[in-house]
Each structure stands twice: as structure tokens, then as C-alpha cells.
TISE-693038 format. One line per field, with one value per residue (C-alpha): residue number from 1; x, y, z. Coordinates in nm, 2 decimals, decimal comma. Layout:
<atoms>
k: (NUM ...)
east: (X ...)
north: (Y ...)
up: (Z ...)
</atoms>
This chain:
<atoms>
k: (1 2 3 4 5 6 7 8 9 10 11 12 13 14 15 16 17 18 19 20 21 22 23 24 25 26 27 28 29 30 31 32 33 34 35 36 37 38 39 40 41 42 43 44 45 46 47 48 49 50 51 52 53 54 55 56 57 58 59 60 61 62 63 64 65 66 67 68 69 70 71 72 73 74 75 76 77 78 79 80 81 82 83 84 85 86 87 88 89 90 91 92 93 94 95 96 97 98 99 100 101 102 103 104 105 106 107 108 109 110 111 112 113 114 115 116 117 118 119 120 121 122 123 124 125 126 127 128 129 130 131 132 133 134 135 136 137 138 139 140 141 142 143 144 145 146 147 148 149 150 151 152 153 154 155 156 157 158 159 160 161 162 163 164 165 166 167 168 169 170 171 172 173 174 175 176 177 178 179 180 181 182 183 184 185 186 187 188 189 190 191 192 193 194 195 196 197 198 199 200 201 202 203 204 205 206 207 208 209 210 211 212 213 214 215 216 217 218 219 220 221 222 223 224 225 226 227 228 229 230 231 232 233 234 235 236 237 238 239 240 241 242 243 244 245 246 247 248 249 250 251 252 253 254 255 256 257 258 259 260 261 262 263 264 265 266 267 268 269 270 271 272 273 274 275 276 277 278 279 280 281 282 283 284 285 286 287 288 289 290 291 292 293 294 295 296 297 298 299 300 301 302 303 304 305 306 307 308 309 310 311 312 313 314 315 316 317 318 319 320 321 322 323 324 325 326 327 328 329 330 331 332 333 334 335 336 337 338 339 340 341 342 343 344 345 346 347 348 349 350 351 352 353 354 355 356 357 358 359 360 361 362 363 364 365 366 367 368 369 370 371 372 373 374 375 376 377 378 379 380 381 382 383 384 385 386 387 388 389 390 391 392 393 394 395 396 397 398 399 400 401 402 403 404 405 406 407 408 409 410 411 412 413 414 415 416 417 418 419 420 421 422 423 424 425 426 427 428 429 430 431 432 433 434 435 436 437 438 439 440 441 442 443 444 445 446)
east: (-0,88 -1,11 -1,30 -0,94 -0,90 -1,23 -1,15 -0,81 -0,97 -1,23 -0,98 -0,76 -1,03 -1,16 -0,77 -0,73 -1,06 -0,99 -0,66 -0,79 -1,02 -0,78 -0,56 -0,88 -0,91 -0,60 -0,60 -0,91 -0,78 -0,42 -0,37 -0,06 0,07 0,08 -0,26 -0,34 -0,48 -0,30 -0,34 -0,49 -0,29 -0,06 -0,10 0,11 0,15 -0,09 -0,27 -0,50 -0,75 -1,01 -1,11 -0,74 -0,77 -1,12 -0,99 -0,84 -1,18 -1,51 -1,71 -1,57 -1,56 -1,89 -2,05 -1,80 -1,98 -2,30 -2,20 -2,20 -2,55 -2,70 -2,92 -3,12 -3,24 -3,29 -3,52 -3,28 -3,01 -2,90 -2,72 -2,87 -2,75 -3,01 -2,95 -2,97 -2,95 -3,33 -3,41 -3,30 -3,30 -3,18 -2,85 -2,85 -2,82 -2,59 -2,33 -2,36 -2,06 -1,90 -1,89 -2,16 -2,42 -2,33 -2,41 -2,38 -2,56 -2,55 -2,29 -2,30 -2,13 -1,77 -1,76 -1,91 -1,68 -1,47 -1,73 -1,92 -1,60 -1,55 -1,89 -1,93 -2,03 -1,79 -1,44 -1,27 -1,07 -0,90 -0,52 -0,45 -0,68 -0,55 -0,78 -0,82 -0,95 -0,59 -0,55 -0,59 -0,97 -0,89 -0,75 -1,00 -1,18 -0,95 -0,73 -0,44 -0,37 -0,13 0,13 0,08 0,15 0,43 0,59 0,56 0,51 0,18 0,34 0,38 0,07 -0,16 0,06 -0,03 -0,39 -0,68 -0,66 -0,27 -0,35 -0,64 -0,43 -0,30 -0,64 -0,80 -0,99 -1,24 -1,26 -1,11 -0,91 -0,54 -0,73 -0,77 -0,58 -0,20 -0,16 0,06 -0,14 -0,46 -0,45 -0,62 -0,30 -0,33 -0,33 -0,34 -0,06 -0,26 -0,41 -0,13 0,05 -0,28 -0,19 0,15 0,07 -0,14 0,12 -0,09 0,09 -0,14 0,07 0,00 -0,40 -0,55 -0,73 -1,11 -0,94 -0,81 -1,18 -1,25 -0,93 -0,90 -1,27 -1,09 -0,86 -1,11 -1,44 -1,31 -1,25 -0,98 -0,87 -0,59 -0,29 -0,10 -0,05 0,02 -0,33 -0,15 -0,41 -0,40 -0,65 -0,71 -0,64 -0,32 -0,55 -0,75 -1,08 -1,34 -1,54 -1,42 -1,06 -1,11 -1,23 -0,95 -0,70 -0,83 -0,88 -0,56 -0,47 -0,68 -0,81 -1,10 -1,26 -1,47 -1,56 -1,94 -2,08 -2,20 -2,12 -1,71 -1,76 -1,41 -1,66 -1,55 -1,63 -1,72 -1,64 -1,77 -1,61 -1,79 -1,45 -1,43 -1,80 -1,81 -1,49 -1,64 -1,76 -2,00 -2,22 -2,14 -1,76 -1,74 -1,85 -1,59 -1,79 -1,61 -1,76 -1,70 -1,92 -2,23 -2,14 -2,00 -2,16 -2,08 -2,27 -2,23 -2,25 -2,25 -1,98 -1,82 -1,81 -1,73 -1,73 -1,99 -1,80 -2,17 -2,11 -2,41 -2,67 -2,75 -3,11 -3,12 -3,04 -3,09 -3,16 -2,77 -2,60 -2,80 -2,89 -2,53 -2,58 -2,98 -3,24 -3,52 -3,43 -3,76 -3,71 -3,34 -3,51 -3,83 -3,49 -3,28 -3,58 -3,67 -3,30 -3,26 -3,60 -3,54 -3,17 -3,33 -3,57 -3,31 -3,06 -3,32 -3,38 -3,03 -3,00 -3,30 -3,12 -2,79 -2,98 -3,12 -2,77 -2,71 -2,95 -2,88 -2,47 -2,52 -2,76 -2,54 -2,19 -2,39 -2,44 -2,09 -2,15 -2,16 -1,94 -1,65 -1,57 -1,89 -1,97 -1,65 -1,72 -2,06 -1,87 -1,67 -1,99 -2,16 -1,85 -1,82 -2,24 -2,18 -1,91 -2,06 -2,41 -2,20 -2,00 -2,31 -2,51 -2,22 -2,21 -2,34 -2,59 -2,86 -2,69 -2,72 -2,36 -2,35 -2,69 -2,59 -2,33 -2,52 -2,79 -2,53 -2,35 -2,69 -2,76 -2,39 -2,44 -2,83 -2,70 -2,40 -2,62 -2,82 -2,53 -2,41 -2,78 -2,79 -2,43 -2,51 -2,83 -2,61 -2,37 -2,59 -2,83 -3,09 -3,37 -3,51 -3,27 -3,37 -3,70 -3,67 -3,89 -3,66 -3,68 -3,93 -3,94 -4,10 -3,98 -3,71 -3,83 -3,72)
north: (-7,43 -7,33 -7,12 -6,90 -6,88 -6,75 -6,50 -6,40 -6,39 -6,13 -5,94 -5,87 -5,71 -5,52 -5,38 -5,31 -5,14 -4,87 -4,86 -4,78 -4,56 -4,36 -4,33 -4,20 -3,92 -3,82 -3,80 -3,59 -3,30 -3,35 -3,40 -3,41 -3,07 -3,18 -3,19 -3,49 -3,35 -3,26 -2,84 -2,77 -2,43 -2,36 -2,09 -1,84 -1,77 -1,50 -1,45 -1,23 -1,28 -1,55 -1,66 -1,80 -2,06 -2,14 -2,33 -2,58 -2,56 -2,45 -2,59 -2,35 -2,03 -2,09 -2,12 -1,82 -1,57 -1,64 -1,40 -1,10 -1,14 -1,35 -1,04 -1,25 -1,13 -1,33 -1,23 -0,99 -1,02 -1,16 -1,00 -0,70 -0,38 -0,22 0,04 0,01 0,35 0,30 -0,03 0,07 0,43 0,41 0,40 0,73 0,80 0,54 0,62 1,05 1,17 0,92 0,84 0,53 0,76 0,90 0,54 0,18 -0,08 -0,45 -0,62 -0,79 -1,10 -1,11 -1,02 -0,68 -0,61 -0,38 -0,17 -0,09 -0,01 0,26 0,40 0,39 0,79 0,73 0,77 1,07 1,11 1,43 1,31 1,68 1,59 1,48 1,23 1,10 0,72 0,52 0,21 -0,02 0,02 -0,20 -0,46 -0,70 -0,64 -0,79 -1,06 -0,86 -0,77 -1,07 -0,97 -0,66 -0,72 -0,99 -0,72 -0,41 -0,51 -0,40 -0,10 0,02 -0,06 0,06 0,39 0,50 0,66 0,52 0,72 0,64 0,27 0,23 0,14 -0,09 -0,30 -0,45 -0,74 -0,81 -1,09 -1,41 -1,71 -1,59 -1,45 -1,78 -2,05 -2,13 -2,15 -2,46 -2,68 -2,53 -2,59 -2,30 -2,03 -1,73 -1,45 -1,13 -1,03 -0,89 -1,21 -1,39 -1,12 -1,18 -1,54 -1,57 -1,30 -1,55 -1,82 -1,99 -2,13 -2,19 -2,38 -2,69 -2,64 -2,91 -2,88 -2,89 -2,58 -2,38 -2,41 -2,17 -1,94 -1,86 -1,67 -1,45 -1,32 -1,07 -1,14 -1,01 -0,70 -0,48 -0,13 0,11 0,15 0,44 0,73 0,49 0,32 -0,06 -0,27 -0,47 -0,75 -0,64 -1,03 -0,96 -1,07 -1,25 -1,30 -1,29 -0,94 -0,82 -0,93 -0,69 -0,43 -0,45 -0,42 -0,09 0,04 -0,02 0,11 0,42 0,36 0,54 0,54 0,91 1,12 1,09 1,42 1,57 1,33 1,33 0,95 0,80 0,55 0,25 0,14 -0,32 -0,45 -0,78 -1,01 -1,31 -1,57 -1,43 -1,45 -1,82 -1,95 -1,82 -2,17 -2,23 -2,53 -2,59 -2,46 -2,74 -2,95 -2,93 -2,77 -2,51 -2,16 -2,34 -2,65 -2,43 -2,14 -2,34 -2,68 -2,92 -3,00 -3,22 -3,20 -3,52 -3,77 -3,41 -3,32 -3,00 -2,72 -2,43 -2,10 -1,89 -1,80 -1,70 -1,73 -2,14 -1,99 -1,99 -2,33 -2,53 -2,86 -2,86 -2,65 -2,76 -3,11 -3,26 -3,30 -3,26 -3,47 -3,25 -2,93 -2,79 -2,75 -2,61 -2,38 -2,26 -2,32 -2,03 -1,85 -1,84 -1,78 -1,45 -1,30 -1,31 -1,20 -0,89 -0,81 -0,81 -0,60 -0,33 -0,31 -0,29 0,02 0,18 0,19 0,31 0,60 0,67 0,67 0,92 1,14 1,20 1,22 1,48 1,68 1,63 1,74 2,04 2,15 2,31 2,19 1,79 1,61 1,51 1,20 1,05 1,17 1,02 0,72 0,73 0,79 0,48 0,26 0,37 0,31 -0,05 -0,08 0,09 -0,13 -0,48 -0,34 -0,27 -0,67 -0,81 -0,62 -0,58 -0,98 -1,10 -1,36 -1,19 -1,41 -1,77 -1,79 -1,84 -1,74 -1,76 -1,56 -1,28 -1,29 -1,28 -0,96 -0,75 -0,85 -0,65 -0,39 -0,32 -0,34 -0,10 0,16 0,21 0,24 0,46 0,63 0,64 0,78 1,06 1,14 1,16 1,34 1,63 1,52 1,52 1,15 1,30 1,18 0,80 0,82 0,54 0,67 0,94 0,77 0,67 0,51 0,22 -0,11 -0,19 -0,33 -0,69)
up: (1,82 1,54 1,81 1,91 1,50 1,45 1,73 1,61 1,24 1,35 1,60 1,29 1,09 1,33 1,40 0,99 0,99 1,26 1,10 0,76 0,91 1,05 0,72 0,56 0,84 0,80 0,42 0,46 0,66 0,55 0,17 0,03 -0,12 -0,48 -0,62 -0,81 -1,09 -1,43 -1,51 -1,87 -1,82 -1,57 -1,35 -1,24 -0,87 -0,74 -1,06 -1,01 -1,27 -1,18 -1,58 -1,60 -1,28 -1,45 -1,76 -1,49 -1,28 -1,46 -1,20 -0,92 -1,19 -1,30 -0,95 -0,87 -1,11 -1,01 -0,68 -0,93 -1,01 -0,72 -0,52 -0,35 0,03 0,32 0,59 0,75 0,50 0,15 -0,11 -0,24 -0,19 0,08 0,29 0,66 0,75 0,56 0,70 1,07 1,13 1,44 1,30 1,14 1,53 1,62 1,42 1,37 1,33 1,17 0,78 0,86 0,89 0,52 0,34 0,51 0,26 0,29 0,10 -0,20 -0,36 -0,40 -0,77 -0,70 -0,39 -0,59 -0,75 -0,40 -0,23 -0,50 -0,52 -0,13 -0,02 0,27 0,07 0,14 -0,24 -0,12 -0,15 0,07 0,29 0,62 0,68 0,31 0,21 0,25 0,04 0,33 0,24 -0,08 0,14 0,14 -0,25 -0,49 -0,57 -0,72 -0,33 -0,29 -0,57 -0,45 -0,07 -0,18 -0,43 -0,25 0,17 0,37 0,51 0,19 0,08 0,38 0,34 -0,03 -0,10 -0,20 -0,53 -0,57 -0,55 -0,77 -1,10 -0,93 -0,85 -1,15 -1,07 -0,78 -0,47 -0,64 -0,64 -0,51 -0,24 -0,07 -0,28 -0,38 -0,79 -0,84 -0,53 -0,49 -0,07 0,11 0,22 0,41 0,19 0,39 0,62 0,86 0,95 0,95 1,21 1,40 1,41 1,49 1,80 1,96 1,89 1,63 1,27 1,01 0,79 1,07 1,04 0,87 0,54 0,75 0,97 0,68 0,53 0,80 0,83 0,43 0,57 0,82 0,53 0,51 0,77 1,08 1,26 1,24 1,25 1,11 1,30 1,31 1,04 0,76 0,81 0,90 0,86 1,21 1,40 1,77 1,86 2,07 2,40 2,20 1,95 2,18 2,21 2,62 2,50 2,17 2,41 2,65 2,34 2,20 2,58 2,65 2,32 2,39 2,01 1,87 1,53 1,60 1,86 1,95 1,88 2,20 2,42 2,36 2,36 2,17 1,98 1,82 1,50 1,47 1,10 0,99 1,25 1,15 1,19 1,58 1,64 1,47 1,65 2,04 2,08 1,87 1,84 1,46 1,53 1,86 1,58 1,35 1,09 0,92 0,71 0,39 0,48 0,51 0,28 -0,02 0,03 -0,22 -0,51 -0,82 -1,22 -1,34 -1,21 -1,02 -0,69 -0,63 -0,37 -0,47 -0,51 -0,52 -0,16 0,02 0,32 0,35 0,38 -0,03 -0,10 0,26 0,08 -0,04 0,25 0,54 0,46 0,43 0,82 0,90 0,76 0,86 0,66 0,75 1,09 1,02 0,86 1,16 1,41 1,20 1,19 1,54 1,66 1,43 1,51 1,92 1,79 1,63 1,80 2,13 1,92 1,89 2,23 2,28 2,02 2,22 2,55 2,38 2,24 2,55 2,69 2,40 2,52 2,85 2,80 2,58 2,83 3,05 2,90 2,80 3,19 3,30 3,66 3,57 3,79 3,52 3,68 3,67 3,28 3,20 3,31 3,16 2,83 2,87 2,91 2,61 2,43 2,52 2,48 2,14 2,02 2,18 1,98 1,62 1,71 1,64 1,41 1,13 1,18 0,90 1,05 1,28 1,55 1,40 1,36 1,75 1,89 2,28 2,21 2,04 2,31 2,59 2,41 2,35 2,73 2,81 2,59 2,73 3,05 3,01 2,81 3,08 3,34 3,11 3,12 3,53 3,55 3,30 3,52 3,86 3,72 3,71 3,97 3,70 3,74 3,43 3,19 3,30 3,08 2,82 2,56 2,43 2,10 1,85 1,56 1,30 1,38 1,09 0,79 0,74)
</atoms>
């Protein structure tokens, strides 16, 4: 009897425990909406300026400013403002034509996204101008977008000039950006995103608090485009995140960003799309890790635990981003390494053969007796090589963020270039334009 007692006894606690462990779980990644804490100030909803949410949380403020002044690099990255028109020239060629090839430096922390957006050479600040900056280019550099896009609507927004919208915008990248006032949970802020959602049937008020950690991100690191004459800002996610699917949507859209000079390639123009490279089934994604985890790692001042707010590269502080989950930070670190210099040194290659491609379509659309047909379709391939090229060099993570990915896409685009290359050559019966060493120059500086 004592036996079957015993056995009951220990097949009780063994019930409770799983039971208790699942409460925890679901506490974890789905907290209640009121925040247990008690506000030294309240909040208004949307505030726009940062210091105000920081009397309730000087932890998160404090580690928040550090982005203003934190210009440390990374091997092929960081967050100072270089230029890589300097550091790769090849993309003086890449992108001619098109305002890139003016200024594209590498971006810095949050708190200076609104002074580089207004000092970028690309703006256009001729109002009469028909292709003038629009506002849409604020979109994703300060927090007092969303009052503005709750007060006024997108459309509105995205249809006013840069220039008419700037007294509006007084404060940099902050707080209402990704959180709600009263509760603090992680909301979707930017219509666009949340359009881009509900088109692939997706509701993000039933993501769990571990999912949003992720989503708040694409509020702003993603790729988009301008839609229409009033500049809508819009995600090309209607087929879906992944890069052939983005492809498809502006083909079928019959979008371009610029015409390649020369060539009369319709060339597409990548952003930042870091959430739809991370979420293409990547290792750490599979793994339930979210952007936040690695990004904004949590770290403690005394008895507090708190997420870091100094977003950038885990590269600068490993110990606390990388060694939550690894023990041997060390070899994290040779692992990164090794993944983003075959990732670079592929992507070059990659911009080799699309300049080749260059080359020859412009040769060749300069001979009246090309075969149309065939030059056309040569233009097609180097805009898809182009595009899968710009995908994962504006990603902000030399391929770690999903290194088989990154590999797989400078594979495509390598491959199409050259296609691109052979079509250009046949369609003036020309073998000459298949020499590969059109183009020379120092290997970028890292």
C-alpha cells in the first residue's frame, strides 16, 4: 500500500510541476496588459519625447542615449557614419544614376536618425520639383510619427513634402515608436506594417510578447517602397517576405526605383530588410530567439534587470548579448567572423559579375542592330541580380543574420548577372563582351 502511495505521491508532483511550468510559459510570452508597476509620471499616449517615459524607466533612457554617441565599428559594420561609396567603390557603379551614388553612409544609432536623414545629399528640397523628397522619407526617424499618423492618416502624411513636414518632427527614433504609454507591451506603430500584416492574414495583436520583440523591429528594418504619386509608404509582402516572392510583387507591379543609365534597366532599389532576411528560416529565428534577445540583451544595475536600449552589433558587448545562450563566447565570436568574411568576400564577386553584366548591356543597347528581345531580357536579369545583390548588402549583418540564406542569394544573383552577361553578348553576336575582367579595383576596406 505504502508502495502505490509513494507512487501516487511522486505522480502528483511530477503532474504540478509540468503544470506550473506551463503557467510560467505562458506568463512569459503573454503578460497581462496592465503593467504591474506604479508610474512616477503618467504618460500621455504617443508622447513623443523620450526624457518624459525615462522618469518612469532610467534604466532603459539611460542605455537609450548611449546610441547618440556610441560610433563604434565592427569589422564590416558598426555605427559610425562611413561611407560605402569610399569603402566599396564598386557601388559608385552599381547604383549611377540613382541618388545612392550621391552619398550612402552607414547608419548610426537611433538618436542621430533624424539628423542624417536631413543632412543626407540625396534629398531633393525643391517643393516644384516633380520628383521632390516626400515626407514618407521621415517615416521611420522619429517618434512623433504615431500622433502624427493617428491624427492626420498615412495618406496624408506620405502626400505632404519633406520640407512641409519638417515642423512637424521634433524628436528622433524613441519610445512611441515601439511601446504603448499606459502598458508599456510592444504595439505596432507604423501603418505600413501593419497593412503588410493583415495582407498576409497575419494579426499582431495575437503575437506573443517573445514574437512582438521581433515585429516592433520591422516598424522600420524592412524593405519597402513608395506607392503611387502620393509616395504611400507600402511593404512588397502581398506574396510574401522572402526575396523571389518580393521580386515577383514589383515584377508584376512593373515597379522601378531608376532607370539604369545605358542599359534602360528599370533597377530596383533593396532598403534595410533585416526582419525578412532574419524570419527566412533562420537558425536563431527556428529557435525562438527574437532581434531584441541579441540586440538589446539584458543587463542589470543592482537588484534590476533590464533590457539594454543601446541597440547595436552583439559583436561590441558578446559577453552580455551572446552569452545568455553560449558558454563559449570565443568561438561565437571566430564563428561570426568566419560566416561574414565568406559572406563578403562572395558579395564582391557577386558585384564583379553584375558590373560585367553592366558593361556588355550597355555595349550592346548602343548597337542599333541588337536583337531587342534578347537585350530585354538581358535587362530583366540584371535587374533581379541587382536587386538580390542590394537584399543583402543593405542588410545590416554581412549575412550572419541568416548566413545560408545570404550565400544562396549571391549564388542567384552571380548566376543571373552573368546570364544577363551572355544574353547581352548574343544579342549582338559579340563573345567579346563575356571577358570578366572589365573591372578593377582595391578590395574594400573593412
Amino acid at each position: 500500500m505504502q508502495k502505490y502511495s509513494t507512487i501516487l505521491l511522486v505522480g502528483i508532483i511530477v503532474v504540478l510541476a509540468a503544470v506550473l511550468a506551463g503557467v510560467l510559459i505562458f506568463m512569459k510570452n503573454n503578460p497581462p496588459a496592465e503593467r504591474a508597476f506604479e508610474p512616477l509620471v503618467e504618460i500621455a499616449a504617443m508622447e513623443p519625447d523620450s526624457s518624459k517615459w525615462g522618469v518612469n524607466f532610467p534604466n532603459q533612457w539611460n542605455s537609450f542615449q548611449k546610441t547618440e554617441t556610441n560610433n563604434i565599428d565592427t569589422t564590416y559594420a558598426g555605427s559610425s557614419k562611413f561611407s560605402w561609396l569610399e569603402r566599396d567603390p564598386r557601388q559608385k557603379i552599381l547604383f549611377a544614376g540613382y541618388s545612392f551614388s550621391k552619398e550612402y553612409n552607414d547608419d548610426r544609432g537611433h538618436m542621430n536618425a533624424l539628423e542624417d536623414v536631413r543632412a543626407i545629399k540625396r534629398l531633393n528640397l525643391n517643393d516644384e520639383d516633380p520628383k521632390h523628397t516626400p515626407a514618407t522619407c521621415y517615416s521611420c526617424k522619429s517618434s512623433n510619427n504615431p500622433s502624427l499618423w493617428d491624427e492626420m492618416g498615412m495618406e496624408t502624411y506620405d502626400a505632404m513634402t519633406f520640407n512641409e513636414m519638417t515642423p512637424n518632427i521634433e524628436y528622433s527614433i524613441g519610445c512611441a515608436n515601439c511601446h504603448e504609454a499606459d502598458t508599456m507591451r510592444l504595439i505596432v506603430t507604423n501603418p505600413a506594417l501593419e497593412n503588410a500584416l493583415k495582407a498576409q492574414g497575419k494579426d499582431w495583436t495575437t503575437f506573443t510578447r517573445q514574437e512582438m520583440r521581433t515585429v516592433v523591429c520591422a516598424n522600420c528594418h524592412v524593405e519597402y517602397y513608395f506607392a503611387g504619386p502620393d509616395n504611400y509608404l507600402t511593404f512588397p509582402w502581398e506574396n510574401g517576405t522572402r526575396i523571389d516572392q518580393i521580386i515577383e510583387y514589383y515584377n508584376e507591379l512593373g515597379f522601378k526605383d531608376w532607370e539604369y543609365p545605358e542599359t534602360g534597366t528599370p533597377a530596383l532599389k533593396a532598403q534595410h530588410p533585416e526582419y525578412e532576411f532574419f524570419t527566412a528560416g533562420s537558425t536563431h529565428y527556428n529557435a525562438g530567439v527574437s532581434c531584441s534577445d541579441c540586440h538589446m540583451p539584458y543587463v542589470s544595475d543592482g537588484a534590476a534587470k533590464y533590457s539594454s536600449h543601446d541597440v547595436h552589433s552583439p559583436l561590441i558587448n558578446p559577453e552580455q548579448s551572446c552569452g545568455q545562450c553560449h558558454t563559449d563566447v570565443e568561438y561565437v565570436i571566430r564563428r561570426v567572423n568566419l560566416i561574414q568574411d565568406q559572406v563578403a568576400e562572395t558579395k564582391i564577386a557577386t558585384e564583379d559579375a553584375i558590373i560585367d553584366a553592366i558593361n556588355a548591356i550597355k555595349i550592346a543597347a548602343a548597337n542599333p542592330d541588337a536583337d531587342a528581345a534578347l537585350l530585354d531580357q538581358a535587362r530583366q536579369l540584371h535587374r533581379e541580380a541587382q536587386f538580390m545583390w542590394d537584399f543583402l548588402s543593405a542588410e545590416n549583418s554581412t549575412g550572419f543574420h541568416n548566413p545560408e540564406y545570404a550565400l544562396k542569394i549571391c549564388a542567384d544573383a552571380t548566376n543571373l548577372a552573368r546570364q544577363a552577361q551572355m544574353l547581352a553578348a548574343q544579342s549582338v553576336n559579340d563573345m567579346s563582351l563575356l571577358a570578366t575582367d572589365t573591372y578593377y579595383a582595391p578590395a574594400p576596406t573593412p
